[in-house]
C-alpha positions as CSV (number, residue, x, y, z in Angstrom):
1,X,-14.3,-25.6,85.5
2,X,-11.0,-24.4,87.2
3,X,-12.6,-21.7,88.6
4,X,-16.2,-22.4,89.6
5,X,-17.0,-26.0,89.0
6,X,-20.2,-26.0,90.7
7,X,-21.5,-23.2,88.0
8,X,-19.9,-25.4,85.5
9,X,-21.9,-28.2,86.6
10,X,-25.2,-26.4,86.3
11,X,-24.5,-25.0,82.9
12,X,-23.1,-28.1,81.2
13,X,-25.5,-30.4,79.6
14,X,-23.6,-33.5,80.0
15,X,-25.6,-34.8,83.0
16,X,-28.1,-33.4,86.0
17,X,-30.2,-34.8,88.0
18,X,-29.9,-37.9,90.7
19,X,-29.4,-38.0,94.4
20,X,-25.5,-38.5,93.5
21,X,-25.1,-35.8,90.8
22,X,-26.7,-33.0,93.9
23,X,-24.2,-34.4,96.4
24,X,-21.5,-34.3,94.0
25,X,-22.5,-30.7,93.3
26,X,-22.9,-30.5,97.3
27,X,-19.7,-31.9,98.5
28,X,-16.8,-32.4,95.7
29,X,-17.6,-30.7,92.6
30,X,-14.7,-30.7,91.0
31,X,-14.4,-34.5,91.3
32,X,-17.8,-34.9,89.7
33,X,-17.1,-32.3,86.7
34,X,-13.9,-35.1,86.4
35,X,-16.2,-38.3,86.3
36,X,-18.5,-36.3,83.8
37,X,-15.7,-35.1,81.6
38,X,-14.4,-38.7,81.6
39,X,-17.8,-40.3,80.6
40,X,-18.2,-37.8,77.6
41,X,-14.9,-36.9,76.4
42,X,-12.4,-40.1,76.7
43,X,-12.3,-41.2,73.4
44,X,-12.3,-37.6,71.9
45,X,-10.3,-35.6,74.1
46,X,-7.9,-37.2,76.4
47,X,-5.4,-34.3,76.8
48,X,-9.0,-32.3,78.2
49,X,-9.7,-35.9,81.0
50,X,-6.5,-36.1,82.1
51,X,-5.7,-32.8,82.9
52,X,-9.0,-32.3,83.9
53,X,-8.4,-34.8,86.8
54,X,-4.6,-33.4,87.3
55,X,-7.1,-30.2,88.7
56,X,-9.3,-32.2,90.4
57,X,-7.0,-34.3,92.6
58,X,-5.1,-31.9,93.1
59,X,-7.6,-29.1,94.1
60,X,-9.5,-31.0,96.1
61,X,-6.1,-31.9,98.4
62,X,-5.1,-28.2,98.2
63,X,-8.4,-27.2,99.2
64,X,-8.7,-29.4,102.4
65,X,-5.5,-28.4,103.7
66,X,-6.4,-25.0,103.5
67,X,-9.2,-25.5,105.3
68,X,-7.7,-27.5,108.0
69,X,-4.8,-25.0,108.6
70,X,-7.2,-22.0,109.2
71,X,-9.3,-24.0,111.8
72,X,-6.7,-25.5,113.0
73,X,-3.8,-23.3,113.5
C-alpha cells in the first residue's frame, strides 16, 4: 500500500468497481486504499486504519508539494 497503492487497489478484494472507486484509483489512491481499509478493518485492526491514514494524509501532502516545487521553481 505504501508503495504502490494503485496495484494494491487492483489486487485487493475488498471493493472494485463504481465510477468513484476508478476515480479514486485515477486521482488519490492512497486516500481510497484509506476509506477501504477503514470500511473492512475498524473493528479488527485499528493499529492497521490509523496508520494506514497517518500514510495517506500525509503522502498525499508530501506528494503535491513535490509536484508543485518542480513546476514551479
Amino acid at each position: 500500500m505504501a508503495f504502490f497503492p494503485r496495484l494494491t487497489l487492483l489486487l485487493s478484494s475488498v471493493a472494485s468497481g463504481g465510477i468513484l472507486w476508478w476515480l479514486g484509483w485515477l486521482l488519490a489512491p492512497r486516500l481510497t486504499v484509506a476509506i477501504l481499509a477503514t470500511t473492512a478493518y475498524w473493528h479488527t485492526n485499528i493499529f492497521l486504519v490509523v496508520f494506514t491514514w497517518l500514510w495517506a494524509l500525509g503522502g498525499e501532502s508530501t506528494e503535491k508539494k513535490i509536484v508543485v516545487n518542480r513546476v514551479y521553481p
